[in-house]
C-alpha positions in Angstrom: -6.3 7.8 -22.5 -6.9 8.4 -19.1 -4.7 10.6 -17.3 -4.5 9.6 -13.7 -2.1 11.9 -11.5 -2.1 8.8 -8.5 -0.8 5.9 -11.3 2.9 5.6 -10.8 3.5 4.2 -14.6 1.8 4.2 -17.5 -0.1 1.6 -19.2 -1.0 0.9 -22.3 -3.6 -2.1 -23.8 -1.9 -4.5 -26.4 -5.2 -3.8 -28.5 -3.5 -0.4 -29.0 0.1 -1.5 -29.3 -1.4 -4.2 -32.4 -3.3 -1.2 -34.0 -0.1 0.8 -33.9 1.8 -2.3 -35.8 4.1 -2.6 -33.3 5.8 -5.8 -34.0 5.6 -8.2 -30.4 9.9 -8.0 -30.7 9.8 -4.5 -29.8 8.8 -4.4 -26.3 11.7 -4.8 -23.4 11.1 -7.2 -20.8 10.2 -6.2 -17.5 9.3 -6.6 -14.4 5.8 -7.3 -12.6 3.8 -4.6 -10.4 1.0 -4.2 -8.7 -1.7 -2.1 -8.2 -4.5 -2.3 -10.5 -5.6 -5.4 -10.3 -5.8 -7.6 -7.5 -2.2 -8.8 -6.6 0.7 -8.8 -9.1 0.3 -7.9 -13.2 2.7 -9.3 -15.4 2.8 -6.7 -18.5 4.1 -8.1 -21.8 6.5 -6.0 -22.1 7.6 -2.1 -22.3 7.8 0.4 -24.9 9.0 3.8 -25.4 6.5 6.0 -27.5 6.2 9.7 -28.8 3.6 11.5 -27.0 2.3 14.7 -28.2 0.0 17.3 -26.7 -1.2 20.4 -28.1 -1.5 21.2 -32.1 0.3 23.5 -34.6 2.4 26.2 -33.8 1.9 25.2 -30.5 2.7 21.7 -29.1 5.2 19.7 -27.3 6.6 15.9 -27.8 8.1 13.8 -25.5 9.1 9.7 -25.3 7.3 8.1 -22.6 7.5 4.6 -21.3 4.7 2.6 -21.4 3.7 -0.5 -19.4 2.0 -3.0 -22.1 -0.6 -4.6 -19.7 -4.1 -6.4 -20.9 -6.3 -5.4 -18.3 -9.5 -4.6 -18.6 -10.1 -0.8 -18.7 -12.7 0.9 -20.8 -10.2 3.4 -22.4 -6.8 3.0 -24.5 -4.2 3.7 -21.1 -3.2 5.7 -18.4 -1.2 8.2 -18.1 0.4 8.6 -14.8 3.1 10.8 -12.7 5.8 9.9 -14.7 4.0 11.2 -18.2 3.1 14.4 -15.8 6.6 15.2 -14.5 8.0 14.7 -18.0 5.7 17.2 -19.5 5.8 19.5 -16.3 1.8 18.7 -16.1 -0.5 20.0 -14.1 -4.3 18.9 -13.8 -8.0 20.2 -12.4 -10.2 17.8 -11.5 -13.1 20.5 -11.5 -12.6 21.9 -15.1 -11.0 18.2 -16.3 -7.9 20.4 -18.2 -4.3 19.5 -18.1 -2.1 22.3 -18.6 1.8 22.6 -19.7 4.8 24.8 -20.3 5.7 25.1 -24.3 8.5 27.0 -25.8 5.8 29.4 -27.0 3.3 29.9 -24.6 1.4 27.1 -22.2 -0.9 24.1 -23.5 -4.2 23.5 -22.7 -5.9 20.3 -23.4 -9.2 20.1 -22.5 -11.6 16.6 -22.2 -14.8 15.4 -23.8 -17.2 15.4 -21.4 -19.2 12.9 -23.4 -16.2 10.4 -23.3 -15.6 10.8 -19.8 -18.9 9.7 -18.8 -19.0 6.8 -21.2 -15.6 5.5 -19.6 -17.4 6.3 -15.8 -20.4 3.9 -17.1 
């Protein structure tokens, strides 16, 4: 997933939604948007997932709604302000870490450097 603190939904493939076994008669209907593409993108359909960052003791959960879009990106989805706010998020570009607030202390998720430059190529 790509977290991108300028997106203002977040999208996920239908590559990921099918590995999930999400039957098709899940998603919500919805409107189109633009942004990411050139002109308007008609998503299939919405969906409201559990998103979890962090691991045992320390981690946090939230449902997030998801824009089911096919367009071509080389990762899974973006995560966007509305996943950020949610999960009082904030980013650094420099050391590519999102932190959070958790009950217990704060969450630090780090990225893989190799991944992120196989996604830039």
């Amino acid at each position: 997933m790509l977290v991108d603190c300028g997106a203002g939904l977040n999208l996920i493939s239908p590559q990921v939604i099918k590995r999930l076994q999400i039957p098709k008669g899940d998603l919500e209907e919805t409107g189109t948007f633009q942004g990411f593409n050139p002109g308007r993108s008609q998503p299939k359909g919405k969906i409201t997932l559990p998103v979890t960052f962090g691991g045992e003791p320390n981690y946090r959960t939230e449902k997030i709604i998801f824009y089911v879009a096919k367009i071509p990106l080389p990762y899974n989805g973006i995560l966007g302000r509305p996943t950020l706010a949610k999960f009082m998020a904030a980013s650094h570009y420099a050391y590519n870490t999102l932190k959070m607030p958790d009950p217990m202390s704060i969450i630090a998720v780090g990225s893989d450097k190799k991944d992120a430059l196989i996604c830039a190529d």
